[in-house]
N, C-alpha and C positions, 0 to 999 in steps of 0.2 A: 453650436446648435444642438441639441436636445433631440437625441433617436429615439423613439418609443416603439415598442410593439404591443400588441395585447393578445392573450391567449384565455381560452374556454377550456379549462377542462372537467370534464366528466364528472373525475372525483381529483379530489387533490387532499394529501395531510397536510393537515396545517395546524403546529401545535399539539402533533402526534394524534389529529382527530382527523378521522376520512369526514373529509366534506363534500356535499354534493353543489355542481354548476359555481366552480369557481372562476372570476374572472381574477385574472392576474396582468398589471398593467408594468412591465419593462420598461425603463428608464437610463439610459446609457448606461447598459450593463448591470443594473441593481434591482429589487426589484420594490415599485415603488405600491399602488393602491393593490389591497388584495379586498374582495369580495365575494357574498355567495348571493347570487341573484339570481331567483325562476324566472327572468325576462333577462338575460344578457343584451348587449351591444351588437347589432349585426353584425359589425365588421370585427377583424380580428382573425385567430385561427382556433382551430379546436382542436384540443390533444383528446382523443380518444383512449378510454379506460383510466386506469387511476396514474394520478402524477404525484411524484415523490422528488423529493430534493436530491443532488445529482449524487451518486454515491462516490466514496473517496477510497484511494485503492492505499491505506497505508505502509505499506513494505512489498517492493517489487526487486526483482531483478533482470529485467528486461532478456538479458541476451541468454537466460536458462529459457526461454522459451525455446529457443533451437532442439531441444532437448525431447520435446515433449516426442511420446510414441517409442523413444529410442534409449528411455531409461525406466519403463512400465514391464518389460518382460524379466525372467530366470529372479534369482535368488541375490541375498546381498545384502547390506544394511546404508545407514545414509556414507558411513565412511568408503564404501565402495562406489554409490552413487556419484562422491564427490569426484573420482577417478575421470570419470566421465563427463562429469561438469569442466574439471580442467583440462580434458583434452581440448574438449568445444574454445575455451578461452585460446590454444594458441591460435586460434585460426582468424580472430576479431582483431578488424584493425579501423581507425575513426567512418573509412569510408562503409566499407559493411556493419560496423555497429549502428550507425545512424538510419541504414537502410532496414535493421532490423527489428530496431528499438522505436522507429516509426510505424512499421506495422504493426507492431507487440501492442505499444499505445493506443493504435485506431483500433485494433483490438477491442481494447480495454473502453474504448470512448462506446463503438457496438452492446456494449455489456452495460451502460447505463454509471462508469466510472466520467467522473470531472475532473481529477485532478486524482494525479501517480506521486507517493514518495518512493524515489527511486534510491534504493541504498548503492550506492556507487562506490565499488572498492577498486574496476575495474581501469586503472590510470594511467602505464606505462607501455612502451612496446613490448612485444615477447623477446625473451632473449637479453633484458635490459636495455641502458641507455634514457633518451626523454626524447618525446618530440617534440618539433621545433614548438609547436606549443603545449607548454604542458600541459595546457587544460582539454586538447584536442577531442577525446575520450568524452570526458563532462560536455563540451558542446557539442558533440555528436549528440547527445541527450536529449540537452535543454532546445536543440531544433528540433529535434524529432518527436518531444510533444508539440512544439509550436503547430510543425505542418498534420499533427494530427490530431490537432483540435484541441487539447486537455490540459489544465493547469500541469505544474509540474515543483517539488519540493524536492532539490537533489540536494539528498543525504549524503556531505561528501565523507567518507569514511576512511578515519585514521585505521592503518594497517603495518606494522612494522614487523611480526615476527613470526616464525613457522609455526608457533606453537613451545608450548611449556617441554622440559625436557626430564630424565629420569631422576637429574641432579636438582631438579625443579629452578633450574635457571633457564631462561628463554632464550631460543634460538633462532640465527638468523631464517631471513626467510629461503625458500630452494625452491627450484623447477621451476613452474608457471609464477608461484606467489611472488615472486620479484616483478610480477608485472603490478602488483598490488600496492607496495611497498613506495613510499614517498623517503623514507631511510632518518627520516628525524621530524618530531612534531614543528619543528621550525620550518623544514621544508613542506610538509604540508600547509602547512599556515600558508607559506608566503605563495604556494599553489591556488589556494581555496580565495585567497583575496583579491586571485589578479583574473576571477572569473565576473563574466558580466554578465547583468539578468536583466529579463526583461517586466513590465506588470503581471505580468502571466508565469512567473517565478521566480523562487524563493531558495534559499538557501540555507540548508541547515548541517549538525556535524553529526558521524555517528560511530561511535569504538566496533568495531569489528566484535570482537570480542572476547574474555580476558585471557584468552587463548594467544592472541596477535596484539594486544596492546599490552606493556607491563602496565604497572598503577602509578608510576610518575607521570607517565605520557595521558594517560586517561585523567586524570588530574588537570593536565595543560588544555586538552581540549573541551574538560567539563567547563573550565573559565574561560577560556575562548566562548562557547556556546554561551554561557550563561551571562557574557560581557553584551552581547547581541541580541540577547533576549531570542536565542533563536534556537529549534527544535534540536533535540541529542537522544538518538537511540542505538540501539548496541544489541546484537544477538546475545540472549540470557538463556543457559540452561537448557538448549534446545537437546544437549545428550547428556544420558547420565555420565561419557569420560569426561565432559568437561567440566562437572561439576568437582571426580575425585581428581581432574589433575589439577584444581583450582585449590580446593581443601589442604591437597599435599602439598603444593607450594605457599600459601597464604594462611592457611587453618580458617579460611574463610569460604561464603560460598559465592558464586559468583554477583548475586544482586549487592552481599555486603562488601562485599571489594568496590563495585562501584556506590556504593553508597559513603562509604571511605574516602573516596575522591574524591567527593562532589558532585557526583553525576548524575542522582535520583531527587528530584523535584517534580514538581508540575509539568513541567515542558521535555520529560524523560519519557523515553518510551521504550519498553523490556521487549524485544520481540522474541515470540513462540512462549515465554517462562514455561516450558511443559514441565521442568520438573523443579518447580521451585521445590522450598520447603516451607512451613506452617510459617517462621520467621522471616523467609522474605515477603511472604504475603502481606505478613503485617510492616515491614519494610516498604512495599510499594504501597499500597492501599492507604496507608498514613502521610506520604508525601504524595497524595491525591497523581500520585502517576498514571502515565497509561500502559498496560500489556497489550502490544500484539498480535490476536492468535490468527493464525494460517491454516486453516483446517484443511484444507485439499490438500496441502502441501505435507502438511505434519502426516496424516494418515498414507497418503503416497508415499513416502518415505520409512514408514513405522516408528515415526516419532516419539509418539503416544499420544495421550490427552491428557489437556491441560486443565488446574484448577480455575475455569473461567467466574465458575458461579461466587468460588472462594474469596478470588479478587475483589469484585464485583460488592460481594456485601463487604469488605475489609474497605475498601473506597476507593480502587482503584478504577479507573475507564479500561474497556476494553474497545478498542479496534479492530478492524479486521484487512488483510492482505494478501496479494496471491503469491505470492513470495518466488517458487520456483516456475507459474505459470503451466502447471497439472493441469488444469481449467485455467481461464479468466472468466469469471462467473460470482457478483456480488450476495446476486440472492441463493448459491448454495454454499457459499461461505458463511454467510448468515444462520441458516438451516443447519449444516454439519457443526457449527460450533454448539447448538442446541440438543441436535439429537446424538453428539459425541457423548454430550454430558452424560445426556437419560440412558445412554447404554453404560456408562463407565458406574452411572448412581442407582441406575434400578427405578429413576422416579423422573416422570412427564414434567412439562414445564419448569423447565431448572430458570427459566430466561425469560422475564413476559414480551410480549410482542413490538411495545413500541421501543424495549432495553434492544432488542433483537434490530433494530429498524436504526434509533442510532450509534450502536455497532458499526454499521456499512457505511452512514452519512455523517452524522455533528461529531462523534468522537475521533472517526476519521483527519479529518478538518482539523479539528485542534490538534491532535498531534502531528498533523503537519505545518504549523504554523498559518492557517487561516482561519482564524477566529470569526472572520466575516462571511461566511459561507458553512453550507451543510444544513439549513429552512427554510422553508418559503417563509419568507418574512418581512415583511416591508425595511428596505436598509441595505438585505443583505445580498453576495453578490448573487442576479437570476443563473443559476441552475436550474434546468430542470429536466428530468426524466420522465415519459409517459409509459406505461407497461398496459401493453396489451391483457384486455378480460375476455378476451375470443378466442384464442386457443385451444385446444383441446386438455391443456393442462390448467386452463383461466375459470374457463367458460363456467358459468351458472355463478358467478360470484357474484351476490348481492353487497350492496354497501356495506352491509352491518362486516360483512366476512371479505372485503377487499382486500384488505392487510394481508390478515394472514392467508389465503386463497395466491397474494403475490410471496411473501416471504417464506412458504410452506411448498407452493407447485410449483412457481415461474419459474422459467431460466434465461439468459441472459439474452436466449432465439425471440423471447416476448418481447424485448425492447422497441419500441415501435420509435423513439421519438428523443432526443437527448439536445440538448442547449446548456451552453457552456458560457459564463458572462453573456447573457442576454441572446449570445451568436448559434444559428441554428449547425449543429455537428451533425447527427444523425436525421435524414426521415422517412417514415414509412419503412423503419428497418435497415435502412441504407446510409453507410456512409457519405456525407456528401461533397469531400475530399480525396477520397482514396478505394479503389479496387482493393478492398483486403486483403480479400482468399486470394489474388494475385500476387500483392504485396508479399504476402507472409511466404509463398511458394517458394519466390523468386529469392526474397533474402535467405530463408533457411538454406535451399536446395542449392547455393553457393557457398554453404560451408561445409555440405557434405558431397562435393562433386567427385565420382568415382576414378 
């Protein structure tokens, strides 16, 4: 039998044009007639203020949200930050990751996100060993977007070594990272195959980065990916040490290492490149890859900024993701990767609005392996976000200026309204699953219990 709903909204993009009094007709989960009619259909529902196709959260790491508040104070750089990131991992174990990485997600679903790639390097108990299932960790995940509404695209990421050494040979992993460690691309393989997923996700591979993968292993896993036709992304370039300890070991930089391997194509995605150089730009941008960028996270951290616009006209896609989970908020990720630029360039509109728009949604998508999803589009799957024009950040938006009046002022508190394959997640603001601010309390405040 055949579910249909039917919604009114306001304004809706469609084809990157705000359009007024759309009707949009839901068809088990896809979405089928799309319409603009000054007499809609009485019946049905109406999303009030503009609706936008659901946005896509491409690089997460779920359990840094514990974090948040408790790495924003004193002085440091990210290598210190990361101190602190690994203390938090010894404390996560399948049953409190799942608790936490569900709230982080309903989160993310409040924020007007449909679907998370979750780069997942997180796989063994602390201290070594395996548990009795090895995937325990990754299904703690892929349930914890189930119960909170949100597709899900878990990145499982190869992870072998501590990092490059003075002798520029690579060293075992130490301390927490052996939680990370699968100990042979063979054993991750026969890990990542014996996980099971449901229509609501996907499965892709991702090198850590050439920090933690030599270039043989990165190799095995770009054909892996590429035998599957399925998404490969790999942190690139996010600090300048990793670019000089990549150069002293390889004489290369880190996008050409993996571009060496095999691993930059189409279905490749650089996450942060903050500090490519001129040549890997033209490296990616010519293997139509995707960058990317994390702007709350990059500037929380003092990453720096990255060449978006560079990308961008060289031909690469840009995405965007919350990476550390500073914010979960698509529309100032969208905004900060803009007005990063015009402060870095000295010049307004580096980005036009509807490049800015699918950044957050269709570029999204693609680089997490759903090609079907990220516009309203007769076919593809219904998503859909409504963003309040009533707010005091909204308010006076006329058509002409709804775009950008949402990807300039909104925040993610304007989301009024979010549907996920057809199924209503959010309404009127609200979860319609899960207490969040409860959620997120209770799992955080049990991993820092005094």
């Amino acid at each position: 039998m055949t579910e249909s709903s039917i919604y009114h909204a306001d304004l809706a993009v469609i084809e990157g044009v705000v359009r007024e009094r759309v009707t949009i007709v839901v068809e088990d989960g896809r979405f089928g007639a799309i319409t603009c009619d000054d007499h809609p259909p009485s019946t049905g529902v109406r999303l009030r203020g503009l609706t936008l196709s659901s946005m896509a959260n491409a690089h997460s790491h779920a359990f840094h949200r514990a974090l948040r508040g408790r790495v924003q104070t004193g002085g440091g750089s990210f290598w210190t930050w990361r101190e602190v990131m690994y203390a938090a991992v010894e404390r996560l174990d399948p049953d409190s990751y799942f608790r936490l990485a569900r709230a982080t997600f309903a989160e993310m679903a409040l924020a007007g996100h449909g679907v998370v790639g979750e780069f997942h390097y997180l796989h063994h108990p602390a201290g070594g060993g395996r548990y009795a299932d090895p995937n325990a960790m990754g299904a703690a995940l892929l349930a914890a977007a189930d119960e909170a509404g949100i597709r899900i695209t878990l990145l499982d990421t190869l992870y072998l070594h501590g990092g490059i050494g003075r002798d520029r040979s690579y060293e075992p992993p130490e301390g927490v990272q052996v939680r990370f460690s699968d100990g042979s691309f063979d054993a991750w393989v026969e890990r990542v195959e014996a996980l099971a997923l449901s229509t609501t996700q996907r499965i892709g591979a991702a090198v850590h980065s050439v920090r933690a993968v030599d270039p043989t292993a990165m190799w095995q896993v770009a054909a892996w990916a590429a035998g599957r036709e399925a998404p490969l992304h790999a942190h690139v370039s996010e600090q300048p040490a990793e670019n000089e300890e990549c150069l002293a070991a390889h004489g290369l930089t880190p996008t050409a290492v993996l571009r060496e391997t095999g691993a930059v194509g189409e279905r490749f995605t650089a996450v942060h490149a903050t500090h490519v150089s001129d040549d890997d730009i033209g490296i990616l941008g010519s293997a139509g890859a995707t960058a990317c960028f994390c702007p709350t996270t990059e500037r929380d951290l003092g990453d720096g900024i990255g060449p978006s616009r560079a990308l961008a006209e060289a031909g690469a896609t840009i995405a965007l993701g919350s990476d550390s989970q500073a914010v979960i908020d698509p529309f100032e990720e969208a905004r900060a990767l803009e007005l990063d630029d015009r402060l870095d360039s000295g010049e307004r509109g580096r980005h036009p609005t509807q490049r800015l728009l699918a950044m957050a949604t269709l570029a999204g998508h693609r680089s997490l392996g759903w090609d079907d999803a990220g516009m309203i589009a007769t076919g593809c799957r219904a998503d859909l976000v409504t963003v309040s024009l009533e707010s005091v950040r909204t308010a006076g938006a006329s058509p002409e200026v709804a775009l950008e009046s949402v990807l300039f002022a909104a925040t993610s508190s304007d989301v009024r309204d979010v549907i996920v394959d057809g199924v209503p997640i959010v309404a009127e603001g609200s979860h319609l699953r899960l207490d969040v601010p409860d959620e997120l309390a209770r799992s955080i405040g049990e991993l820092f219990v005094r």
